[in-house]
PDB file of N, CA, C and O in Angstrom, chain B, residues numbered from 101:
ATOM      1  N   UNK B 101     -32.098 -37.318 -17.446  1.00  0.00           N
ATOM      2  CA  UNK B 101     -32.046 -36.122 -18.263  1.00  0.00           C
ATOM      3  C   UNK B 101     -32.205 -36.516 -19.725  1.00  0.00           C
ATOM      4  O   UNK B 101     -31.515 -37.331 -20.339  1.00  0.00           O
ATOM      5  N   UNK B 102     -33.183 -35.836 -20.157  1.00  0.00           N
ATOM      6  CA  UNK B 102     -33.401 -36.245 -21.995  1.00  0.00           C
ATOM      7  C   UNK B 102     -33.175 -35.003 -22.719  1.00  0.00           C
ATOM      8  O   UNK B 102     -33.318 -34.061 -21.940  1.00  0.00           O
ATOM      9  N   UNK B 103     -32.855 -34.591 -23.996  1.00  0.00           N
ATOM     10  CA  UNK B 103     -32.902 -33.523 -24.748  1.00  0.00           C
ATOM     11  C   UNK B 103     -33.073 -33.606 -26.072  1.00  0.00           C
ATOM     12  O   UNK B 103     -32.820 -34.730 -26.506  1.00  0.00           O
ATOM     13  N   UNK B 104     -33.511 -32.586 -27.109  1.00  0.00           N
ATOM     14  CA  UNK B 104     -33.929 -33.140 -28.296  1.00  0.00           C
ATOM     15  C   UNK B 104     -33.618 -31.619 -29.184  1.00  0.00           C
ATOM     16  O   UNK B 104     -33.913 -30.486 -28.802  1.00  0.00           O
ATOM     17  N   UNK B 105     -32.941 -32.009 -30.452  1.00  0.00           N
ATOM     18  CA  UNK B 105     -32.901 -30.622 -30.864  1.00  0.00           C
ATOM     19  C   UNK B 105     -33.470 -30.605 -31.987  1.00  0.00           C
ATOM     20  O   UNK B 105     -33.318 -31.412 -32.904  1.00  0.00           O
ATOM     21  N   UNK B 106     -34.287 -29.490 -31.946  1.00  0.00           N
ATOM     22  CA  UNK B 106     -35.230 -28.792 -32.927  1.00  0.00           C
ATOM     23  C   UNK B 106     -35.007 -27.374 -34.001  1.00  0.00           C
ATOM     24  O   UNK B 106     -34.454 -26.298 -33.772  1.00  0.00           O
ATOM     25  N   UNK B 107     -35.537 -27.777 -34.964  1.00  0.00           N
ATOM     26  CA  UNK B 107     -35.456 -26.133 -35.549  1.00  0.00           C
ATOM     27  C   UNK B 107     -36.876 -25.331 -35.200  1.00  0.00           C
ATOM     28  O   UNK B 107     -37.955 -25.844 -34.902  1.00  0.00           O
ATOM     29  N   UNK B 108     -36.600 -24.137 -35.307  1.00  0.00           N
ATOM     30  CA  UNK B 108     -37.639 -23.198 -35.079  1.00  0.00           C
ATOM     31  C   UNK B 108     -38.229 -22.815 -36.457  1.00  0.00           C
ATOM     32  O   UNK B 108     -37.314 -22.237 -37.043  1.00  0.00           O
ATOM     33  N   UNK B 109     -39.223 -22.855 -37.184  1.00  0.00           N
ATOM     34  CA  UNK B 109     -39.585 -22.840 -38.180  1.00  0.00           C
ATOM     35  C   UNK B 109     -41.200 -21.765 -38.035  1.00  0.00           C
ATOM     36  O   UNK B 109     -41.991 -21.772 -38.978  1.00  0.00           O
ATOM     37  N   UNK B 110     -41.394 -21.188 -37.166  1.00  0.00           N
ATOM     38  CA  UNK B 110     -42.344 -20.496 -37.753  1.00  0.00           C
ATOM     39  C   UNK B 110     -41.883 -19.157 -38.076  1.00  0.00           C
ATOM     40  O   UNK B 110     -40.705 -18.831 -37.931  1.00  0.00           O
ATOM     41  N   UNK B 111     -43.208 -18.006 -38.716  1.00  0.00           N
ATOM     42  CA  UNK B 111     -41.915 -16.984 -38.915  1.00  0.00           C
ATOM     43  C   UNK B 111     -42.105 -15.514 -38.142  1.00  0.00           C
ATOM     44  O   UNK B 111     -42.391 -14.433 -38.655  1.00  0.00           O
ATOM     45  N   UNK B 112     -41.869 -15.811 -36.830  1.00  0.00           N
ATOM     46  CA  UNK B 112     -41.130 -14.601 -36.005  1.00  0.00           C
ATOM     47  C   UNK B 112     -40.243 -15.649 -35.112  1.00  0.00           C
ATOM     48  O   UNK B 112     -39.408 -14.962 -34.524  1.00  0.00           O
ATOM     49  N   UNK B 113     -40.143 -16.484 -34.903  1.00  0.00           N
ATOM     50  CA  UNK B 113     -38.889 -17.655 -34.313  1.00  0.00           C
ATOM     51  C   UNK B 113     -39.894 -17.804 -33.023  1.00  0.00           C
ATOM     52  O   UNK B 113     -41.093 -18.059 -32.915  1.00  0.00           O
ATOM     53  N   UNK B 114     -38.396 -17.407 -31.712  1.00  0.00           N
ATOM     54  CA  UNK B 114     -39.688 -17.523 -30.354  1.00  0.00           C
ATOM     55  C   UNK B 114     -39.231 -16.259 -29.405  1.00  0.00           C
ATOM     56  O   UNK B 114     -38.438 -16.012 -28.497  1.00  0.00           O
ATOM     57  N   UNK B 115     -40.432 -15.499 -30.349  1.00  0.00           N
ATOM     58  CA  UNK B 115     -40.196 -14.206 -29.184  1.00  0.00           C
ATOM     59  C   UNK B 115     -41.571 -14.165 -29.365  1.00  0.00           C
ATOM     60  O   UNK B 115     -42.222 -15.004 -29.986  1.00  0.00           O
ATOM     61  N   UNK B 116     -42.228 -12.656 -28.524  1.00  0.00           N
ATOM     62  CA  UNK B 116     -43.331 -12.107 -28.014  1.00  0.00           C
ATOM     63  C   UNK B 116     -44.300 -13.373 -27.304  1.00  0.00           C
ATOM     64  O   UNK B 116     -44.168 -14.081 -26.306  1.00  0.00           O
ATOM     65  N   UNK B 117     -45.517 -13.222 -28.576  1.00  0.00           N
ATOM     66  CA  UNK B 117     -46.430 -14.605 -28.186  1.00  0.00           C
ATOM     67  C   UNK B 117     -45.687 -15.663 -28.158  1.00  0.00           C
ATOM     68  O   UNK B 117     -45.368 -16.037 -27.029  1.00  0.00           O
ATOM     69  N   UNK B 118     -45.237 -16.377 -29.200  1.00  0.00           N
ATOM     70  CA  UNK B 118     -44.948 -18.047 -29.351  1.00  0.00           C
ATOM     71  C   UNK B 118     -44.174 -18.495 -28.008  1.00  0.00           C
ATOM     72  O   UNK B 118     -44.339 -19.400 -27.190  1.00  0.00           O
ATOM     73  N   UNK B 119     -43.266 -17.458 -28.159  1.00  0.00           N
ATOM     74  CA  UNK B 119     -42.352 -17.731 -26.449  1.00  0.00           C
ATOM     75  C   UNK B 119     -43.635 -17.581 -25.255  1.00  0.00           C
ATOM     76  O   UNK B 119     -43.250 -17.989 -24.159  1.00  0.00           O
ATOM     77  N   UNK B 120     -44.562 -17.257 -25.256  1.00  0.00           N
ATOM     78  CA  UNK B 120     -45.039 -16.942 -24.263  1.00  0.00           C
ATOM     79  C   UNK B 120     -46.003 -18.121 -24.024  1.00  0.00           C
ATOM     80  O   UNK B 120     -46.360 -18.327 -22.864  1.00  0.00           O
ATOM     81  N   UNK B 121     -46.502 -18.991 -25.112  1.00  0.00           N
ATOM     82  CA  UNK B 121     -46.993 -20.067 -25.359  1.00  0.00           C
ATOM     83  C   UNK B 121     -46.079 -21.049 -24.674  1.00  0.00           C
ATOM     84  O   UNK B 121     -46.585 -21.799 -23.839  1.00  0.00           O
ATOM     85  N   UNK B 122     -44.471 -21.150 -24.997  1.00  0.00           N
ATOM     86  CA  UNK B 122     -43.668 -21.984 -25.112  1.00  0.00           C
ATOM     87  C   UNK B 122     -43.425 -22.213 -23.472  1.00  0.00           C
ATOM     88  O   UNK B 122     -43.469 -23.280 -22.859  1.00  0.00           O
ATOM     89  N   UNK B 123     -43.103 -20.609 -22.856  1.00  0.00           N
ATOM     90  CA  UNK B 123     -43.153 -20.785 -21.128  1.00  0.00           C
ATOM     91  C   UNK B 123     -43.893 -21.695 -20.605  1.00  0.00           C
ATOM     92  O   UNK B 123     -43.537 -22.668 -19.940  1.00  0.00           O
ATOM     93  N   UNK B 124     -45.638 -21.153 -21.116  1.00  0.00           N
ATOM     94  CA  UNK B 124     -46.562 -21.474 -20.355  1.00  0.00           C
ATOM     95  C   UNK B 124     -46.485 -22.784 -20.051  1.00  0.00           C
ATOM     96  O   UNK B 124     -46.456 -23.249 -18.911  1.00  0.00           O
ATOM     97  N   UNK B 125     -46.443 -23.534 -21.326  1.00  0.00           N
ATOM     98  CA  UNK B 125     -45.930 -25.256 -21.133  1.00  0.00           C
ATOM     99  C   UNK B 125     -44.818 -25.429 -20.561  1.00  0.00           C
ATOM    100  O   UNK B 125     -44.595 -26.604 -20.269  1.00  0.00           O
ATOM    101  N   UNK B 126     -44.058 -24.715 -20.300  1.00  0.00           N
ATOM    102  CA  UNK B 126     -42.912 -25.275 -19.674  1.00  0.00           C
ATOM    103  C   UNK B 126     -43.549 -25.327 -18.416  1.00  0.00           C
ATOM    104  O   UNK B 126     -43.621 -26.377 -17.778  1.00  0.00           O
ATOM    105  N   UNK B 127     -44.019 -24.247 -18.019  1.00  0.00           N
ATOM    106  CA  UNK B 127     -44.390 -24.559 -16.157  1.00  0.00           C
ATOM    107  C   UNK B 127     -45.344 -25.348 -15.767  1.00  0.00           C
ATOM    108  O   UNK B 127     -45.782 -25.245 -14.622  1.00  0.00           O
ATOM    109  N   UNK B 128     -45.810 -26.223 -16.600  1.00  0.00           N
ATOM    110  CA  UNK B 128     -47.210 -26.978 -16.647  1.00  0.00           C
ATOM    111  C   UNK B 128     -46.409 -28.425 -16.108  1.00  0.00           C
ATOM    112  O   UNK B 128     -47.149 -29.317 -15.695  1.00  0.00           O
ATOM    113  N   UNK B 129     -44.849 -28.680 -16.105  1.00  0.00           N
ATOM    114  CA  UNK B 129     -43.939 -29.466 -15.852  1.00  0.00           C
ATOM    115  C   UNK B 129     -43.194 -29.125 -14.328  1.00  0.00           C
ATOM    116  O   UNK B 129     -42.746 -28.090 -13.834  1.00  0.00           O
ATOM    117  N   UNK B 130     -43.293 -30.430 -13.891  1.00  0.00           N
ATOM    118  CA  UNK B 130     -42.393 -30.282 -12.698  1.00  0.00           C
ATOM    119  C   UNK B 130     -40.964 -30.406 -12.975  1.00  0.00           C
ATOM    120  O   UNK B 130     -40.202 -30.002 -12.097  1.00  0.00           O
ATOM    121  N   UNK B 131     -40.520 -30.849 -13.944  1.00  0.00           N
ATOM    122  CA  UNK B 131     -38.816 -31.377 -14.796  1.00  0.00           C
ATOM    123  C   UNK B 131     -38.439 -29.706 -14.748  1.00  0.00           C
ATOM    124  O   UNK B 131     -39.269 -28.810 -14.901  1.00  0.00           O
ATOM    125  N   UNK B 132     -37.184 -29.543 -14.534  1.00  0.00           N
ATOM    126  CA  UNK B 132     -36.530 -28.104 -15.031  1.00  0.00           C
ATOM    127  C   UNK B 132     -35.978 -28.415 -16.356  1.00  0.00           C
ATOM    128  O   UNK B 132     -35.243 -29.329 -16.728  1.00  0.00           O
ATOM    129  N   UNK B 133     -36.706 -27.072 -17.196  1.00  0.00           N
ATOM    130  CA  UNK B 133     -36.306 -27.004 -18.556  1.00  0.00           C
ATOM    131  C   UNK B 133     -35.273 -26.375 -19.080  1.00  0.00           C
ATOM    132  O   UNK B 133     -34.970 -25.618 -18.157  1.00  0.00           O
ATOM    133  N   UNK B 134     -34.578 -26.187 -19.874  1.00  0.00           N
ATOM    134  CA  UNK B 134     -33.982 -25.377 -20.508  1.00  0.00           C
ATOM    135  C   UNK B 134     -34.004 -25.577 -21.748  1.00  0.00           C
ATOM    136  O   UNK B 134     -34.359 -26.638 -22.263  1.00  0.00           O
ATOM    137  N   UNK B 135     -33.474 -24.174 -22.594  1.00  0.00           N
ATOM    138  CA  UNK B 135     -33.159 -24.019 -23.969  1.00  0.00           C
ATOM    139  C   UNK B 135     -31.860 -23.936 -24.067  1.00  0.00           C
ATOM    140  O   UNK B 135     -31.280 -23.352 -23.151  1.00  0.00           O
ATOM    141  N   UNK B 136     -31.181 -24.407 -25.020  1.00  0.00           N
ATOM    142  CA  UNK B 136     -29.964 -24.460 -25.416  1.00  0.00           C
ATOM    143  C   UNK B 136     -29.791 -23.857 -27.003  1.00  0.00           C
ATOM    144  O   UNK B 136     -30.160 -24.441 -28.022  1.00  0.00           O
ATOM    145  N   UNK B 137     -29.327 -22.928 -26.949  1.00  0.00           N
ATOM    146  CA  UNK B 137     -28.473 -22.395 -28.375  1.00  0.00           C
ATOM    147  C   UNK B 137     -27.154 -21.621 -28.312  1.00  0.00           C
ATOM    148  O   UNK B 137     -26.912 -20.502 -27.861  1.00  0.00           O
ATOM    149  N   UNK B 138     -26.240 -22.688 -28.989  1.00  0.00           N
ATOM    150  CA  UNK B 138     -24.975 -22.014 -29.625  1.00  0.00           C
ATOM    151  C   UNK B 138     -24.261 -22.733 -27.962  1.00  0.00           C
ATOM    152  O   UNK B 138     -24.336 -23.892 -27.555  1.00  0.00           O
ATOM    153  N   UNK B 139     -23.670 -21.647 -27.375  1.00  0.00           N
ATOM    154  CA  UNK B 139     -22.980 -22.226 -26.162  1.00  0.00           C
ATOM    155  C   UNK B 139     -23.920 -21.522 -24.621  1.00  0.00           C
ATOM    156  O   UNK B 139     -23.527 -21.747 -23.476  1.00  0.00           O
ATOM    157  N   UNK B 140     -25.282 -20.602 -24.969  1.00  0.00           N
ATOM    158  CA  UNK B 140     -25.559 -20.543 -23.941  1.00  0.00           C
ATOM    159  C   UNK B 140     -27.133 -21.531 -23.406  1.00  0.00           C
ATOM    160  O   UNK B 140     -27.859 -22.262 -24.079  1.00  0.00           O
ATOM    161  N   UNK B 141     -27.195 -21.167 -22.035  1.00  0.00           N
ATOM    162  CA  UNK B 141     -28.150 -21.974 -21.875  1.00  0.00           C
ATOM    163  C   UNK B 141     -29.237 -21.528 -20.829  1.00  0.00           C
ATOM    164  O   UNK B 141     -28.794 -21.321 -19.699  1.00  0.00           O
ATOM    165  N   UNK B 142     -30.665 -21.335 -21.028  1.00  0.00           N
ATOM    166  CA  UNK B 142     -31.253 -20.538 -20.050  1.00  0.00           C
ATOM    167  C   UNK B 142     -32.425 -21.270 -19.598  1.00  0.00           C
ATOM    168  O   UNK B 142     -32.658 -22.410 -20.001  1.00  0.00           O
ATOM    169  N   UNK B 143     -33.058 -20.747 -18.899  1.00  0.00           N
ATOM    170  CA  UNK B 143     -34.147 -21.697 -18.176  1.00  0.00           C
ATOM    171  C   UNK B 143     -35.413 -21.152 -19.378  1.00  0.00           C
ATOM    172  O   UNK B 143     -35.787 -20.165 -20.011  1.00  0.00           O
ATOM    173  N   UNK B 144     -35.648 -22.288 -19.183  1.00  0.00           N
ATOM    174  CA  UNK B 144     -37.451 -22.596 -19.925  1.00  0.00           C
ATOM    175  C   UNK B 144     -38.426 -22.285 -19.771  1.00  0.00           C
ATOM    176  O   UNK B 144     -39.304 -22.195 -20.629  1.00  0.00           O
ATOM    177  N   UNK B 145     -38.510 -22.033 -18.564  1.00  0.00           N
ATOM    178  CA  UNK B 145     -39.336 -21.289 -18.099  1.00  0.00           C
ATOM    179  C   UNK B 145     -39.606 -19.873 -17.378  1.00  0.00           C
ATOM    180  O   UNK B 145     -40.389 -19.561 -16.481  1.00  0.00           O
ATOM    181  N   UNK B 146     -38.434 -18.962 -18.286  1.00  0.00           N
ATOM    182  CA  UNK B 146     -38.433 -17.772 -17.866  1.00  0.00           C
ATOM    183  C   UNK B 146     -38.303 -16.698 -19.237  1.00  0.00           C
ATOM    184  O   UNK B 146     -37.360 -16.504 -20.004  1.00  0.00           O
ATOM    185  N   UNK B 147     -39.634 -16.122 -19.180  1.00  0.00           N
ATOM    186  CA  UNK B 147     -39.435 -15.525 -20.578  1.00  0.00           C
ATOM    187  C   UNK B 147     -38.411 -14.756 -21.092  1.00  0.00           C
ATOM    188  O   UNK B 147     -38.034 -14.715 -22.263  1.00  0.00           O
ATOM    189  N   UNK B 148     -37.681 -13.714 -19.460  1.00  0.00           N
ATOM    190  CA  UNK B 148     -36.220 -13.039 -20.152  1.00  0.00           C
ATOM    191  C   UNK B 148     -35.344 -13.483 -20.674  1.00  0.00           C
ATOM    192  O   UNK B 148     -34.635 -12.903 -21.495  1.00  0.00           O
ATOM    193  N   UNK B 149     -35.185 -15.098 -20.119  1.00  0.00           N
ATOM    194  CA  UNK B 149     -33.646 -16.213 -20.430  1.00  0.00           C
ATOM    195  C   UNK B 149     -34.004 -16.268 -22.200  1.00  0.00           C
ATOM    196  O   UNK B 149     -33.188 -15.779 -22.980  1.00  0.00           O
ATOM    197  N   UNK B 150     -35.336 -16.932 -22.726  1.00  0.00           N
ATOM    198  CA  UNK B 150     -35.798 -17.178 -23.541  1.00  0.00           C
ATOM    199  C   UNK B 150     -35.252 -16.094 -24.565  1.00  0.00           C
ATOM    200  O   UNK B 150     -34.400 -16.056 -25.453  1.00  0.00           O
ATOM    201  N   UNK B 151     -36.337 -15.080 -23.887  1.00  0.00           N
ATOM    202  CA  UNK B 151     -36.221 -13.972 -25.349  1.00  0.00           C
ATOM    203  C   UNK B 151     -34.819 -13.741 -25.501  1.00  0.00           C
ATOM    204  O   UNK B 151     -34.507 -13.501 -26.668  1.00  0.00           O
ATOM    205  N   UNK B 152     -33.790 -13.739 -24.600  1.00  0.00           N
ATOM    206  CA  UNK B 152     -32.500 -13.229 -24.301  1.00  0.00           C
ATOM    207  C   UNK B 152     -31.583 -13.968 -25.481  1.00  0.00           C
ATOM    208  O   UNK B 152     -30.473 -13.527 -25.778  1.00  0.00           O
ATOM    209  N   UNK B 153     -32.121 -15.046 -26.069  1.00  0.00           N
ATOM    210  CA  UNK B 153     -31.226 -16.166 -26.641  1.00  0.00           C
ATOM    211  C   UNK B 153     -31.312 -15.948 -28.208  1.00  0.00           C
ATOM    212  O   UNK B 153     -30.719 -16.635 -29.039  1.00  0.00           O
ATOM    213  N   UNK B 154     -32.290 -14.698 -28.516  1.00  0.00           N
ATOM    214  CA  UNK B 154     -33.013 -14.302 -29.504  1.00  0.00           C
ATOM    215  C   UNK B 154     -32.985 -15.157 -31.270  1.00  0.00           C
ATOM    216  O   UNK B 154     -32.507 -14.880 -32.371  1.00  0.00           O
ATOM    217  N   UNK B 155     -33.937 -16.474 -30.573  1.00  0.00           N
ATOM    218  CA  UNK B 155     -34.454 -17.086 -31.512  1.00  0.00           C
ATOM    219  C   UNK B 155     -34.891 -16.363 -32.498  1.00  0.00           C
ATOM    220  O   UNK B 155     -35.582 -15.384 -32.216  1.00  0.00           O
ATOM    221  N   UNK B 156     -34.568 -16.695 -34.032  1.00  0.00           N
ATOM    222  CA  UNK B 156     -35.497 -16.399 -35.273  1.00  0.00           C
ATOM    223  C   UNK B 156     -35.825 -17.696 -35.751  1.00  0.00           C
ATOM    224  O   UNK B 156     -35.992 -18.690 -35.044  1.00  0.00           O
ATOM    225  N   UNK B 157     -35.917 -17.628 -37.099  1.00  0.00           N
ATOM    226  CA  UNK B 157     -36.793 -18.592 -37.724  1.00  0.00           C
ATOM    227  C   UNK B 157     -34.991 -19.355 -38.371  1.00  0.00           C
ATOM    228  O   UNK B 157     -33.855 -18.893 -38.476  1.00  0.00           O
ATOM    229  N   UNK B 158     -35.651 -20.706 -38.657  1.00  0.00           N
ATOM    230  CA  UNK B 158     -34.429 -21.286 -38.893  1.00  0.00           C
ATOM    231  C   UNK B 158     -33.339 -21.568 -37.636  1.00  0.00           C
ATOM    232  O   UNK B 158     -32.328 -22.246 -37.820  1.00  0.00           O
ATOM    233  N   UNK B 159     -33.632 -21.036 -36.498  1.00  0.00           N
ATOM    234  CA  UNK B 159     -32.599 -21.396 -35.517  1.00  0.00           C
ATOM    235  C   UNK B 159     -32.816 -22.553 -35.311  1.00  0.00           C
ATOM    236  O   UNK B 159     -33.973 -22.876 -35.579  1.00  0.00           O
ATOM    237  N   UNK B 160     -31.709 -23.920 -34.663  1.00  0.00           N
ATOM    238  CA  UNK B 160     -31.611 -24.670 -34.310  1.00  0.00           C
ATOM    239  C   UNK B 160     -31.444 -24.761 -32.454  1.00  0.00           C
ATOM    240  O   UNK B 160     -30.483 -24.110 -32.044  1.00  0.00           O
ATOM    241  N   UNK B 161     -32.054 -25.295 -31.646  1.00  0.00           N
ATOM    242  CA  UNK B 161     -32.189 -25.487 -30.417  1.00  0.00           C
ATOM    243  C   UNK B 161     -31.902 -26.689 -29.739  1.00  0.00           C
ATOM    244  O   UNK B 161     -32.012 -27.697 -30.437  1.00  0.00           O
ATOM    245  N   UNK B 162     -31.594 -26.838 -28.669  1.00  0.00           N
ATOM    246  CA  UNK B 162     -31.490 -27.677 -28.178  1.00  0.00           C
ATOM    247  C   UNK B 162     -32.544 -27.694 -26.589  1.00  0.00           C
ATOM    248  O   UNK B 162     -32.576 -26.684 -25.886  1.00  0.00           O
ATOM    249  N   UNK B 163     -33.362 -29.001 -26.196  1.00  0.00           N
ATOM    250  CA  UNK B 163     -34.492 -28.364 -25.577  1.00  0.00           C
ATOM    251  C   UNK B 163     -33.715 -29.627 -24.304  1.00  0.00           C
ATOM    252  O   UNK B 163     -33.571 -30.736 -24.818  1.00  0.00           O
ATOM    253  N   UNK B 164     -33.292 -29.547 -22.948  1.00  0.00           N
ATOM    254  CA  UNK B 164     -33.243 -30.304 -22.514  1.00  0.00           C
ATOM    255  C   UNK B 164     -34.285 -30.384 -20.632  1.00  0.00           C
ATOM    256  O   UNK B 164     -34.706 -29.621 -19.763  1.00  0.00           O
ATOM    257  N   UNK B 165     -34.237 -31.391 -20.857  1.00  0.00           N
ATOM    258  CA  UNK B 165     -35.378 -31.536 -19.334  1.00  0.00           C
ATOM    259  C   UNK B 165     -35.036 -32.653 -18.289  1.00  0.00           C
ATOM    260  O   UNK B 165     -35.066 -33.849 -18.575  1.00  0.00           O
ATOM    261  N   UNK B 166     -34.733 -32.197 -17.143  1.00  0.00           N
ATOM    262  CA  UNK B 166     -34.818 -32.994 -15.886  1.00  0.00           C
ATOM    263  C   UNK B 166     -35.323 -33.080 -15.388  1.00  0.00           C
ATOM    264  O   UNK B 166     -35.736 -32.033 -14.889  1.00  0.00           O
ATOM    265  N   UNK B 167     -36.074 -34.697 -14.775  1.00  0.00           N
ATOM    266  CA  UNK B 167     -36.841 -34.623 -13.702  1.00  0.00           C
ATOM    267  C   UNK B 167     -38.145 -35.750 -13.857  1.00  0.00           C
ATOM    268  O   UNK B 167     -38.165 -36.545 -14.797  1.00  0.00           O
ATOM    269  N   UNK B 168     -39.353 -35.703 -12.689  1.00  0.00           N
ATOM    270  CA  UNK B 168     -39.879 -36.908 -12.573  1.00  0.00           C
ATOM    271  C   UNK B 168     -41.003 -36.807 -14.442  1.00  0.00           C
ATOM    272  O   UNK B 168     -41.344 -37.762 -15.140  1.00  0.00           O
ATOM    273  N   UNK B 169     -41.133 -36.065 -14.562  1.00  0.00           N
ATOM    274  CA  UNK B 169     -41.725 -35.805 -16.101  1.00  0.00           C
ATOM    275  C   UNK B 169     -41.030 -35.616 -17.253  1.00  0.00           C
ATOM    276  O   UNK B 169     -41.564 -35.316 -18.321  1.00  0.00           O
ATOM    277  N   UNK B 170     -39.875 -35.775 -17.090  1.00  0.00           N
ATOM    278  CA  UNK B 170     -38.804 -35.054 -18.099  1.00  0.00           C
ATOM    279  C   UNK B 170     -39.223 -35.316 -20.043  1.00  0.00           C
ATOM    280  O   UNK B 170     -39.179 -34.560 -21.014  1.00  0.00           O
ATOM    281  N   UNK B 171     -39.583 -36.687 -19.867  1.00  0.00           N
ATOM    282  CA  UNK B 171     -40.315 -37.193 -21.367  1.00  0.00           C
ATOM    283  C   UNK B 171     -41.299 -36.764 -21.740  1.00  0.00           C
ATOM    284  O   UNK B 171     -41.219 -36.697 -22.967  1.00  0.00           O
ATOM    285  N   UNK B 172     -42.312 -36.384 -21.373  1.00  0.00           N
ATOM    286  CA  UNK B 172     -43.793 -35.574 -21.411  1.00  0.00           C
ATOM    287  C   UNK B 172     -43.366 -34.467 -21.735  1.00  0.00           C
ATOM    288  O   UNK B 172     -43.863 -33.971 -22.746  1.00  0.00           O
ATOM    289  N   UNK B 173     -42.049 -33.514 -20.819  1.00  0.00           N
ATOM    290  CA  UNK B 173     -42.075 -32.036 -21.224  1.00  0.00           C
ATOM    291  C   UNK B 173     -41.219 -32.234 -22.389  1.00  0.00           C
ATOM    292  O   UNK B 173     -41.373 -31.329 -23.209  1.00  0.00           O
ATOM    293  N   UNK B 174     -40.323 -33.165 -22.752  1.00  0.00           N
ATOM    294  CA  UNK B 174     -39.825 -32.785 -24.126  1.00  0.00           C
ATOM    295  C   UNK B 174     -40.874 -33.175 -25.156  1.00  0.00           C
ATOM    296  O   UNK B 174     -40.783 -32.388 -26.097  1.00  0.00           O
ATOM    297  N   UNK B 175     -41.972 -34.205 -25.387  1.00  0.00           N
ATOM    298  CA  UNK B 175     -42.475 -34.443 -26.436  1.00  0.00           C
ATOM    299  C   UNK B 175     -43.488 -33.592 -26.270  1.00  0.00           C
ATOM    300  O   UNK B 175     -44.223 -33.647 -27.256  1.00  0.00           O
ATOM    301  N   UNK B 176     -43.960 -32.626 -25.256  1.00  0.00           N
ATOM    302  CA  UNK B 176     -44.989 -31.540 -25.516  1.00  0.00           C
ATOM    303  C   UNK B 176     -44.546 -30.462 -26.118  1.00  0.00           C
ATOM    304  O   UNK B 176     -45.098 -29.765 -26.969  1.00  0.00           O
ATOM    305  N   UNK B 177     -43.300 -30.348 -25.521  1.00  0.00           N
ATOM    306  CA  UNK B 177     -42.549 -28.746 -26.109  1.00  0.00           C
ATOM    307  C   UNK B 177     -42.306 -29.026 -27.525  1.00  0.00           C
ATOM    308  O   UNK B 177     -42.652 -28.280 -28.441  1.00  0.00           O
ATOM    309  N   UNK B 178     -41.463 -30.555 -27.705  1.00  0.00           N
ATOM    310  CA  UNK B 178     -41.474 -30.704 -29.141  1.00  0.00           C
ATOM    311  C   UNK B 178     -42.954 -30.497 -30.216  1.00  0.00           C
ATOM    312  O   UNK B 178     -43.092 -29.953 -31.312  1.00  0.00           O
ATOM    313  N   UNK B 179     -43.637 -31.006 -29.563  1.00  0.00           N
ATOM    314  CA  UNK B 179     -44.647 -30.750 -30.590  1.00  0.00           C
ATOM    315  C   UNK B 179     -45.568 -29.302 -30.964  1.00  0.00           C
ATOM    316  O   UNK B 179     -46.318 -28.976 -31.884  1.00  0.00           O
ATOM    317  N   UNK B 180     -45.031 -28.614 -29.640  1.00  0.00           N
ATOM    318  CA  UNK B 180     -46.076 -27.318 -29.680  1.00  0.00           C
ATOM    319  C   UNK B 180     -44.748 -26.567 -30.819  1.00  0.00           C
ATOM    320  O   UNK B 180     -45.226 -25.754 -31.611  1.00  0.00           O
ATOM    321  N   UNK B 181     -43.667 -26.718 -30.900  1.00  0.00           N
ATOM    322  CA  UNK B 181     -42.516 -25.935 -31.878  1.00  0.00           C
ATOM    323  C   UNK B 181     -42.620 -26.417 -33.169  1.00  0.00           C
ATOM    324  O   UNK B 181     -42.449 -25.732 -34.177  1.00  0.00           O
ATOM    325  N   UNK B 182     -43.019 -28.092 -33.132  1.00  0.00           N
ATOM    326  CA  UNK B 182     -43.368 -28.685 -34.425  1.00  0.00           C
ATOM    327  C   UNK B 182     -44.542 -27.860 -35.439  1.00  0.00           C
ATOM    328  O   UNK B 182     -44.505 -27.322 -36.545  1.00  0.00           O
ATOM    329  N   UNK B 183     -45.383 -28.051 -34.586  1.00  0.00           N
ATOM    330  CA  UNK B 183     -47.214 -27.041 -35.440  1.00  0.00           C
ATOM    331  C   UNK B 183     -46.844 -25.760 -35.191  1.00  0.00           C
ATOM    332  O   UNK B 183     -47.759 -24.941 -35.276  1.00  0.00           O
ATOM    333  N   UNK B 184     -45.479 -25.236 -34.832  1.00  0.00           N
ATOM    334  CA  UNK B 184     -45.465 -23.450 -35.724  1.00  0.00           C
ATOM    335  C   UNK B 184     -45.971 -22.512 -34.319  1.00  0.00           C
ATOM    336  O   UNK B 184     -45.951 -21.284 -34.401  1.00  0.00           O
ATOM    337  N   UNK B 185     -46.432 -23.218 -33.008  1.00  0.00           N
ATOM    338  CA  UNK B 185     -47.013 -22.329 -32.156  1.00  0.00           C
ATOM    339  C   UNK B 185     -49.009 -21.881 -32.509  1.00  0.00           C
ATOM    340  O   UNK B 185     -49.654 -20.865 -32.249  1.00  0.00           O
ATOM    341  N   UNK B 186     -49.369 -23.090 -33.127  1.00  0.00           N
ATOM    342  CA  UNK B 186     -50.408 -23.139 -33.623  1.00  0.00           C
ATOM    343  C   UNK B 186     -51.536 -23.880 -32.723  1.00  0.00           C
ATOM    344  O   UNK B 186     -51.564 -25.110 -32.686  1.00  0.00           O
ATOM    345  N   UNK B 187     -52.493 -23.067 -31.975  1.00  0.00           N
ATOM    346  CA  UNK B 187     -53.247 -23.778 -31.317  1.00  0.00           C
ATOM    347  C   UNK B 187     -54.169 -24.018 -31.443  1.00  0.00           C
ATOM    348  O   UNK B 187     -54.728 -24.762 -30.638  1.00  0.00           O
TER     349      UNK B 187
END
């Protein structure tokens, strides 16, 4: 299990599109993902858990991943949150 925490820095955080970007990579992984903020924690790959956690800009996250890919899905997710949701 690896995890890495990030800020959210673009500016609508991760709802509508960016979250929908953010899923898509998650399921591109066999590792189960999750997001972590504050004390709750939801799956990564489900846009209700996601939007539910209601990221803005400036939030801090915690991204953690289990499984035979677990390093790939954190340094992809990290980087697609790094460039702003910019493809």
């Amino acid at each position: 299990m690896v995890s890495k925490e990030l800020v959210i820095n673009n500016q609508v955080g991760l709802h509508a599109r960016p979250a929908t970007f953010f899923i898509q990579k998650a399921n591109e992984f066999k590792s189960s993902i999750w997001v972590e903020k504050d004390e709750r924690r939801v799956n990564a790959k489900s846009l209700l858990g996601v939007l539910s956690l209601g990221i803005v800009k400036g939030t801090t996250i915690n991204i953690i991943a289990d499984g035979p890919d677990q390093d790939e899905a954190i340094d992809t997710l990290s980087a697609l949150i790094d460039s702003d949701f910019s493809e």
